[in-house]
C-alpha positions in Angstrom: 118.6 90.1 79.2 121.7 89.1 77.8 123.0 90.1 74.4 122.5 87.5 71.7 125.6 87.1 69.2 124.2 87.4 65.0 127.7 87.4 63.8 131.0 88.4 63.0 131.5 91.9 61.8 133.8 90.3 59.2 130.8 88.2 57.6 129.4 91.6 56.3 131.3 93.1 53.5 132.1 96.5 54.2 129.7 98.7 52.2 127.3 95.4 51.6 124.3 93.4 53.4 123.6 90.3 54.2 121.1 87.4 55.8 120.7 86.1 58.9 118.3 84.3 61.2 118.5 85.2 64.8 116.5 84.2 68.1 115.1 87.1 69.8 112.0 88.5 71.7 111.6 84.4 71.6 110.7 83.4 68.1 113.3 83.1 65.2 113.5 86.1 62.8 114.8 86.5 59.3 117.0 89.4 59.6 119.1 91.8 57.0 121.9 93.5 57.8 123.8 96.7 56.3 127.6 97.5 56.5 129.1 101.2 56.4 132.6 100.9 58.1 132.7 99.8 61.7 129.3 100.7 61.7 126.2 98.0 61.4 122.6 98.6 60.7 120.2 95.9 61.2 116.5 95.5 60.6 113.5 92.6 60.2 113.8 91.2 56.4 110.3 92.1 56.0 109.1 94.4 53.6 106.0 96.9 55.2 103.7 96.6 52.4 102.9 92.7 52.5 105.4 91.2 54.3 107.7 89.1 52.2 111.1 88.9 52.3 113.0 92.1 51.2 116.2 89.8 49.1 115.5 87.7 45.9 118.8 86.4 46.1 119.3 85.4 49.4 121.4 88.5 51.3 121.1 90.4 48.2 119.7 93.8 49.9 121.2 96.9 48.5 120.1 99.2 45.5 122.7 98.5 42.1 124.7 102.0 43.8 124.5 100.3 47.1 122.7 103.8 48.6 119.2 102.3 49.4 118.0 99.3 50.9 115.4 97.4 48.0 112.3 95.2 48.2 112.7 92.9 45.6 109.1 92.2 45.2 108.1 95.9 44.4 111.0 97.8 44.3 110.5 99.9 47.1 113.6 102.1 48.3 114.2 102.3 51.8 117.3 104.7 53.1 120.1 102.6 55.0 120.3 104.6 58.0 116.3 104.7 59.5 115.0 101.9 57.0 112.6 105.2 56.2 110.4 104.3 52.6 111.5 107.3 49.9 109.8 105.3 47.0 107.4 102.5 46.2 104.2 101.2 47.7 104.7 101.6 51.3 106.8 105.0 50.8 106.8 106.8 54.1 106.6 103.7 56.4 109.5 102.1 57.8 111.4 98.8 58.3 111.7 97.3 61.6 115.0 98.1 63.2 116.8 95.6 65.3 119.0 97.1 68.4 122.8 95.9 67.8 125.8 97.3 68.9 129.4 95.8 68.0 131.9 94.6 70.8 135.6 92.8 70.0 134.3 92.3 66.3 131.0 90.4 67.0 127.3 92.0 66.2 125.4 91.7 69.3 121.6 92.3 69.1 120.3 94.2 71.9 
């Protein structure tokens, strides 16, 4: 299986999120994704408790001091690096990661 390109590294702010949708495991998925440096975490924009969309405003994904990832529908907090639930109604379940790894400044998922 061949890695799938979701974007540049440069259309993620550093220290920000953003939106994408992204063909994989052969259905199209609504995806978020975090920015800490070079570094890129990625998971399913789907909250654990009922399944909506994590963003109100579209790519809108980080907590007002931009240390937690927020559901906008309950306020949940999940931590950046594991997508782990600290707070809300799903606390201690977990978003869905998506594999990625960066090569000459693209975001490749796995």
């Amino acid at each position: 299986m061949s890695d799938h390109k979701l974007c540049n590294l440069s259309d993620i702010e550093d220290g920000n999120s953003a939106a994408f949708t992204a063909e994989f495991d052969g259905k199209t998925n609504m995806v978020l994704a975090v920015r800490n440096g070079e570094r890129v975490t990625v998971y399913l924009n789907s909250c654990p408790h009922t399944g909506a969309p994590l963003d109100l405003n579209e790519g809108k994904f980080l907590s007002r001091e931009r240390k937690y990832i927020i559901c906008s529908t309950h306020g949940a907090l999940f931590k950046i690096e594991d997508g782990y639930c600290i707070s809300g109604p799903c606390r201690s379940s977990s978003l869905e990661a998506v594999p990625v790894t960066i090569k000459n400044g693209d975001v490749l998922i796995l």
